[in-house]
VMD Tcl script that draws the C-alpha trace (Angstrom):
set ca {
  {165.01 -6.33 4.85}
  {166.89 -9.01 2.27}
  {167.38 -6.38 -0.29}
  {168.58 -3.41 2.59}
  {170.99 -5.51 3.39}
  {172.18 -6.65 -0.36}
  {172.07 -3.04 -1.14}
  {174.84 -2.34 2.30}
  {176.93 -5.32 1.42}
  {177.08 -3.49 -2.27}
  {177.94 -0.24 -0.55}
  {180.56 -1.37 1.61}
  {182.02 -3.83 -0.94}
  {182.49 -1.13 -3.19}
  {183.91 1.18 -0.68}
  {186.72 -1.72 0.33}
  {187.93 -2.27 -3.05}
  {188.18 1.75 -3.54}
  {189.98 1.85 -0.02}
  {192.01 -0.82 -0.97}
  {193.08 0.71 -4.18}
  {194.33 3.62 -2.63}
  {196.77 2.66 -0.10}
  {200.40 2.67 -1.34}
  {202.31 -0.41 -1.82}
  {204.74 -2.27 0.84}
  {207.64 -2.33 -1.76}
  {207.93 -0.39 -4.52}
  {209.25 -3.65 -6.92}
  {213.25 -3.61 -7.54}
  {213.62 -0.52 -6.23}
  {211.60 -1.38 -2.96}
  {213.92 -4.43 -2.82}
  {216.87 -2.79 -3.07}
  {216.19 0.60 -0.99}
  {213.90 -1.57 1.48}
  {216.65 -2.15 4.01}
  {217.56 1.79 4.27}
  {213.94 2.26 4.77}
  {213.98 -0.31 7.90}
  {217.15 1.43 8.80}
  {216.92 5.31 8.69}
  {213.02 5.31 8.70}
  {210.60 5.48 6.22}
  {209.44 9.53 5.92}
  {206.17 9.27 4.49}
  {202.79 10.44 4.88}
  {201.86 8.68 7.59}
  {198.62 9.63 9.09}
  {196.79 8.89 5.72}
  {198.27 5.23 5.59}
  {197.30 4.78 9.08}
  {193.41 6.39 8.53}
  {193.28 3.69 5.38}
  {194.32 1.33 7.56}
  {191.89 1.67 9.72}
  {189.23 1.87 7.22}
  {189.94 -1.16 5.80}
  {189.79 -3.18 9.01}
  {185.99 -1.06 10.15}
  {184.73 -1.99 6.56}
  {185.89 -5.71 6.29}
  {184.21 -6.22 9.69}
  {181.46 -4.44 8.27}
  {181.90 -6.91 5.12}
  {181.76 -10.15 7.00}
  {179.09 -9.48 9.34}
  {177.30 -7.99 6.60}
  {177.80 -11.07 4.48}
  {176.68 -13.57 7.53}
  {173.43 -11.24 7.98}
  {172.46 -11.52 4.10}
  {172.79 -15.64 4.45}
  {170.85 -15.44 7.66}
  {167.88 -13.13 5.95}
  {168.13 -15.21 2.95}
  {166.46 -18.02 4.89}
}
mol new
graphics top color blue
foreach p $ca { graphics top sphere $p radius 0.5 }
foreach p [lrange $ca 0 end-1] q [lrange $ca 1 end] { graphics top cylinder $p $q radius 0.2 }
display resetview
């Protein structure tokens, strides 16, 4: 059961970071400080289903992450 649930918290550990990786920055550095306020103003025209489906991932796997996490200490014992 310990070593299921090592070999899950692998899985989904690796799966956040790759998740992570992939969504696209806030600000874009100088030029996301400079063009940031037309964004806010005129709207920012992006692709914005897939930001929204990483999104989501990334909240369903860090759950996943912590409860995982808590379940390996508890086995551990």
């Amino acid at each position: 059961m310990h070593i299921l649930l090592i070999t899950l918290l692998v899985i989904v550990s690796i799966a956040l970071i790759t998740v992570v990786l992939l969504q696209s920055g806030k600000s874009a550095g100088l030029s996301g400080a400079i063009s940031g306020g037309a964004e806010q103003l005129f709207g920012k025209q992006k692709a914005r289903g897939m930001d929204l489906v990483l999104h989501r991932a990334t909240v369903v796997l860090s759950v996943l992450f912590f409860i995982l996490t808590i379940a390996v200490s508890y086995a551990g014992f």
